[in-house]
Phi, psi and omega in degrees: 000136175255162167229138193287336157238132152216126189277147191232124158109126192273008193247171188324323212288298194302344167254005176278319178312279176326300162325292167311284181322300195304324159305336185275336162300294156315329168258356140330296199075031200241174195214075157288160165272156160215147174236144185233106154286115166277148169319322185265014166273301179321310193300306176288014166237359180239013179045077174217207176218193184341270149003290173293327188284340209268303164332302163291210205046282162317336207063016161250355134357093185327336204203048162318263193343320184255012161295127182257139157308170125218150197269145206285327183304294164336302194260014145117039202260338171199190187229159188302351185274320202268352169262355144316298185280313172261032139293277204313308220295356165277331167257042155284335204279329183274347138322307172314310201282329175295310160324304169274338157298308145335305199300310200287319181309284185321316137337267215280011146279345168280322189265358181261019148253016187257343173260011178258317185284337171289000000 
C-alpha cells in the first residue's frame, strides 16, 4: 500500500501533524491517504532497531529510496478503532493546549498593561 504521507513518530507533534494534515484534507476537499508510524512500529516492519529508525527519521538510511509505507492496521499493529481514538484524543489535548496557551498570553497582557498604567 502507498502513501501520499507518512508521518513518523506517534508521539504529540506526530499526531498533531496527522491531525493537521487530515483536517487540511477535509477543508481542502482533498483525498491524500496518511500513515502514522510510532518508532517500535518501524522497527517490526524493517526488522531493526532504534538506531536504524532514527536514520529513516534523517532520511539517511543506506536504503531509504527503497522503503515502502505500509499501513499499521493492516498489517496488524494496531486496529482502526484505536488509532481513530487516538487522533481524537491527541487532537483534544492540543485543544487543550492551545486554550491554555491563550490564557497564559492574555495574563501577560493584563499584567504588562496594569504595570504600564502604575
Amino acid at each position: 500500500m502507498e502513501y501520499d504521507v507518512v508521518v513518523v513518530g506517534g508521539g504529540p507533534a506526530g499526531l498533531s501533524t496527522a491531525i493537521k494534515f487530515a483536517q487540511e484534507n477535509k477543508k481542502n476537499n482533498t483525498d491524500f491517504s496518511i500513515c502514522l508510524l510510532e518508532k517500535g512500529q518501524i522497527s517490526k516492519l524493517v526488522g531493526s532497531t532504534k538506531g536504524t529508525v532514527s536514520l529513516i527519521r534523517k532520511r539517511s538510511y543506506w536504503n531509504f529510496s527503497n522503503l515502502k509505507a505500509k499501513d499499521p492496521v493492516i498489517l496488524g499493529l494496531c486496529s482502526q478503532e484505536i488509532f481513530e481514538k487516538a487522533l481524537g484524543k491527541a487532537n483534544r489535548r492540543i485543544e487543550r493546549e492551545k486554550k491554555a496557551l491563550a490564557r497564559e498570553e492574555k495574563l501577560k497582557a493584563s499584567a504588562q498593561s496594569s504595570q504600564e498604567s502604575n
